[in-house]
C-alpha positions as CSV (number, residue, x, y, z in Angstrom):
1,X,-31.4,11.3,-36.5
2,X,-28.0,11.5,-38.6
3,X,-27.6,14.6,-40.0
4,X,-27.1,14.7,-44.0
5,X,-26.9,17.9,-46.3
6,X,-30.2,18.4,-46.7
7,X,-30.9,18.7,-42.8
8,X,-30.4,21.2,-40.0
9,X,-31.3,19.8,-36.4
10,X,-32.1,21.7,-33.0
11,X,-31.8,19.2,-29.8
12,X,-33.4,20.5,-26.5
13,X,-32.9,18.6,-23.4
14,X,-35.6,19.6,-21.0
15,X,-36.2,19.2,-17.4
16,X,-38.9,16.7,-16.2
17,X,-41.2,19.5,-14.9
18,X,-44.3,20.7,-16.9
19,X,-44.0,24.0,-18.2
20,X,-40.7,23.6,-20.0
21,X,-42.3,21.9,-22.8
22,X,-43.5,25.8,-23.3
23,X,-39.5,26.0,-24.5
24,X,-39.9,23.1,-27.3
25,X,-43.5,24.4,-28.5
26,X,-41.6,27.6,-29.5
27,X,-38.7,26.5,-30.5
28,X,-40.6,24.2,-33.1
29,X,-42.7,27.2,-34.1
30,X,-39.3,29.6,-35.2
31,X,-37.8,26.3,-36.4
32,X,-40.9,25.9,-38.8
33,X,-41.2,29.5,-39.5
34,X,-37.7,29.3,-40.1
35,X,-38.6,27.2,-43.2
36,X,-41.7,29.1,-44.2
37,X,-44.1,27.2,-42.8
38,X,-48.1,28.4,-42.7
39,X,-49.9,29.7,-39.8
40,X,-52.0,26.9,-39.5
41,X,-49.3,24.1,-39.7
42,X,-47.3,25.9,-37.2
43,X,-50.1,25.7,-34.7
44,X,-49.9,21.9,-35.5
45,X,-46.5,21.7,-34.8
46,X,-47.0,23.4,-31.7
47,X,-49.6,21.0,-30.2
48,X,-47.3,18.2,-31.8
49,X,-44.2,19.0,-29.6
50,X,-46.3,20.7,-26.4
51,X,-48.1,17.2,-26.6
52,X,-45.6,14.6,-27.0
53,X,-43.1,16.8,-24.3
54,X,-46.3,16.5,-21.9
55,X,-46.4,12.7,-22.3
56,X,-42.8,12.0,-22.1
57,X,-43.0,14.0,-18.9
58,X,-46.0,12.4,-17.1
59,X,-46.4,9.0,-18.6
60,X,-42.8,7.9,-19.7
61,X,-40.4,9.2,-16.4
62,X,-43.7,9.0,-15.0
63,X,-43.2,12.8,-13.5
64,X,-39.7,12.2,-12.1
65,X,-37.7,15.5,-11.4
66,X,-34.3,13.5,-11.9
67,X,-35.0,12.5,-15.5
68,X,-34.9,14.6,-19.0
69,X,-36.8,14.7,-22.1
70,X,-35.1,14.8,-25.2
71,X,-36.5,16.9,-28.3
72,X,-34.7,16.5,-31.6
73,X,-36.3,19.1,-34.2
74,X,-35.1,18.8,-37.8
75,X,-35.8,19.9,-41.3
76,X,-35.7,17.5,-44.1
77,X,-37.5,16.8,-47.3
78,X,-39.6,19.6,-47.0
79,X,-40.8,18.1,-43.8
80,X,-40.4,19.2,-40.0
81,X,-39.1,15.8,-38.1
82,X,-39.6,15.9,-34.7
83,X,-38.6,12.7,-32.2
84,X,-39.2,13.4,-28.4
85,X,-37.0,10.5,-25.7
86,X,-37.8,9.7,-22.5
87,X,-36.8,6.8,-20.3
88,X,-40.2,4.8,-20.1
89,X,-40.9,1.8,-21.6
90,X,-43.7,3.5,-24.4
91,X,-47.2,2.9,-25.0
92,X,-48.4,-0.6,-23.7
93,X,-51.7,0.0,-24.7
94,X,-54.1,0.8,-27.8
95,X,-55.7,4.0,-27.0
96,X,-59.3,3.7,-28.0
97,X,-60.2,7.1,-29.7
98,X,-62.0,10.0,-27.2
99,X,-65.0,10.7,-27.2
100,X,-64.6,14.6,-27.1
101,X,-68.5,15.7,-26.5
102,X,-68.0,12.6,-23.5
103,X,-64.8,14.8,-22.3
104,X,-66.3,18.1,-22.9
105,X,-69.2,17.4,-20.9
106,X,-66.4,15.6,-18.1
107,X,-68.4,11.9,-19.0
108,X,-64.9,10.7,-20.0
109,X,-61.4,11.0,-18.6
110,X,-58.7,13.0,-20.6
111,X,-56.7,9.6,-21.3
112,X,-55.2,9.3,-24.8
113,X,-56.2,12.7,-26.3
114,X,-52.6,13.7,-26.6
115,X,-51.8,10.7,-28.2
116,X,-55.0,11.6,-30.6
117,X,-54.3,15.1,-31.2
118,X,-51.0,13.8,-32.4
119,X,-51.9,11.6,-34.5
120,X,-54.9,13.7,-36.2
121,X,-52.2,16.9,-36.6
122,X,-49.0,14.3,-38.0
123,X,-48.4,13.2,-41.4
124,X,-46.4,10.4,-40.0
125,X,-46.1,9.4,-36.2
126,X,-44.2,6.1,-34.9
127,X,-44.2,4.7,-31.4
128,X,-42.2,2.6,-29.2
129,X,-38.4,3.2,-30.8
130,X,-36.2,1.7,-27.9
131,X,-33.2,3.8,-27.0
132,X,-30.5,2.7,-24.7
133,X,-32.3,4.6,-21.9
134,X,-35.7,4.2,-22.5
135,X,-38.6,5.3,-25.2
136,X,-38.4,7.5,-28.4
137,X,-41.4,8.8,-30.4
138,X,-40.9,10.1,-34.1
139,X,-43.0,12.6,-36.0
140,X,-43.1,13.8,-39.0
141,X,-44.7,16.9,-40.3
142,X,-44.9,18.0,-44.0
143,X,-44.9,21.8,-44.8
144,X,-48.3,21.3,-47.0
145,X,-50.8,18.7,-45.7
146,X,-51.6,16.3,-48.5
């Protein structure tokens, strides 16, 4: 992200261990209450970045304690941006959509419904932006839902 005039940007470098993403769920949430966001969209935001942390964690440094994620959270255009790094190589794969009654009634493995609940809570979401170390994910969230 390069910062302009109309921008102000957080970056959170997190350990590789689950739980911290608990640190860029809330740091999202004040950011985007910050900037009078809703209630509801908050909670969006908050599965966004608890989500897309979680991924980076387990599936791109594939649970490795001597890697990072990166979370950028910025404010632009009346729109929270959000781009989480990692040092995996991103999605490979098309992620057929879950069957959630399948997973609530455990018929169906958990795969891909982070990736969903991303998608369905996003305005805009991009996958598989190289960095020099690895994989970047960008989302964009507006303050009012179209």
């Amino acid at each position: 992200m390069t910062t302009t005039v109309n921008e102000r940007l957080v970056k959170i470098i997190l350990p590789n261990i689950l739980g911290f993403e608990r640190i860029a769920m809330a740091s999202a949430a004040s950011f985007a209450k910050m900037y009078g966001f809703s209630a509801e969209r908050i909670e969006d935001i908050k599965t966004i970045v608890a989500e897309a942390a979680i991924n980076a964690m387990q599936h791109g440094n594939k649970g490795r304690e001597d890697t990072a994620v990166v979370v950028t959270i910025g404010f632009k255009d009346n729109a929270i941006h959000v781009e989480v790094a990692d040092h995996g190589d991103g999605i490979t794969d098309v992620l057929p959509k879950p069957d959630i009654a399948k997973i609530m009634n455990n018929q169906d493995p958990i795969i891909g419904f982070g990736v969903f609940l991303i998608q369905e809570l996003a305005d805009e979401v991009e996958f598989n932006l190289d960095t020099e170390s690895g994989h970047r994910l960008k989302i964009v969230v507006k303050k009012d839902r179209a």
